[in-house]
C-alpha positions in Angstrom: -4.6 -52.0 109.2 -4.0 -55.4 108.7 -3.4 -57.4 111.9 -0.8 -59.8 110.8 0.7 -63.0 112.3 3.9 -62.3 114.3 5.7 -64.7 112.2 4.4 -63.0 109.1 5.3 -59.3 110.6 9.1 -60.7 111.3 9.5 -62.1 107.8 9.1 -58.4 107.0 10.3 -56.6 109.2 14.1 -57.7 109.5 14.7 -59.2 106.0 18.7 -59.6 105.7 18.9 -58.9 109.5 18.1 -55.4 108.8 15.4 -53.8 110.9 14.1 -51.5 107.9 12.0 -49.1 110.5 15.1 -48.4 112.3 16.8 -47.1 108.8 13.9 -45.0 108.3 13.5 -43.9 111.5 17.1 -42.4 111.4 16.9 -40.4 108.2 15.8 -36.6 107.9 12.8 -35.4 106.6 13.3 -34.8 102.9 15.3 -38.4 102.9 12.4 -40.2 104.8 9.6 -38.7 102.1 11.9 -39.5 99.4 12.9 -43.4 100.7 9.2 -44.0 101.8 7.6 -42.9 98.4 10.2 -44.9 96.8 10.1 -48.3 99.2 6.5 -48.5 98.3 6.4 -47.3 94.7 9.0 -50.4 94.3 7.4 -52.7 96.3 4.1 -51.9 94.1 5.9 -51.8 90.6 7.1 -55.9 91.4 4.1 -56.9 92.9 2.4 -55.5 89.6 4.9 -56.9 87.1 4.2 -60.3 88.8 0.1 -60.1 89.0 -0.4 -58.3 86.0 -1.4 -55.0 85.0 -5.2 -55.4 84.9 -8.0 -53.5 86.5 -8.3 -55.5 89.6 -4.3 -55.6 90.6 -4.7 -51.2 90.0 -8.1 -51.2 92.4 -5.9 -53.5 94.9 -3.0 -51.5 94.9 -5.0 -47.8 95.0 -7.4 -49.0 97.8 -4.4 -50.8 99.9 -2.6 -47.5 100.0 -5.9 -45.3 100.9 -6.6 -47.4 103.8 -3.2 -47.1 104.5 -3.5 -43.6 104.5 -6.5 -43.7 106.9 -5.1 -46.0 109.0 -2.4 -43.6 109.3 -5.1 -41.0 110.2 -7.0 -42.8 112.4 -4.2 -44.1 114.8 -1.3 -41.1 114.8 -2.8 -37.9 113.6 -6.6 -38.0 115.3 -5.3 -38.5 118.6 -2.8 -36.0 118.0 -5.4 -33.5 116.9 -7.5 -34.1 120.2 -4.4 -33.6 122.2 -4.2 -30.1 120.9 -7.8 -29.2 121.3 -7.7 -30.0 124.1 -4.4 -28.0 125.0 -5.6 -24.8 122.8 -9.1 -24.8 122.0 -11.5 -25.2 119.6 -11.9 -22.9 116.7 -15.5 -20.7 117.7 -18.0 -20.0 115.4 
């Protein structure tokens, strides 16, 4: 995950005054997949239109959001995994 300047992660996080992780935070579910799949596949479509639509820009975009994903992995669903092995078990041979 990138490790970003404070300054950079404000600029971000709160553009208009509004804290966007708050908004998403609050929705259900089915609204949350539906708003994060669409935040991102936005964000993507005008960062393309403004680089280009060229091999490189695709790569960029495909391996941000893998590492995303494993980031994602990594920091909230290992740990939550261990938790319940630890609680329940492991699964026996």
């Amino acid at each position: 995950m990138p490790y970003l300047l404070k300054k950079d992660k404000d600029s971000i996080d709160f553009q208009g005054g509004v804290d966007v992780y708050e908004h998403f935070a609050s929705m259900s579910a089915q609204d949350f997949a539906g708003a994060l799949n669409y935040f991102n596949f936005k964000a993507v479509k005008i960062w393309v239109k403004k680089n280009g639509l060229r091999y490189w820009v695709c790569a960029l975009v495909v391996g941000t959001l893998l590492c995303c994903i494993l980031e994602i992995w990594l920091k909230i669903i290992c740990p939550y995994e261990r938790r319940k092995e630890k609680e329940n078990g492991t699964i026996e041979d």
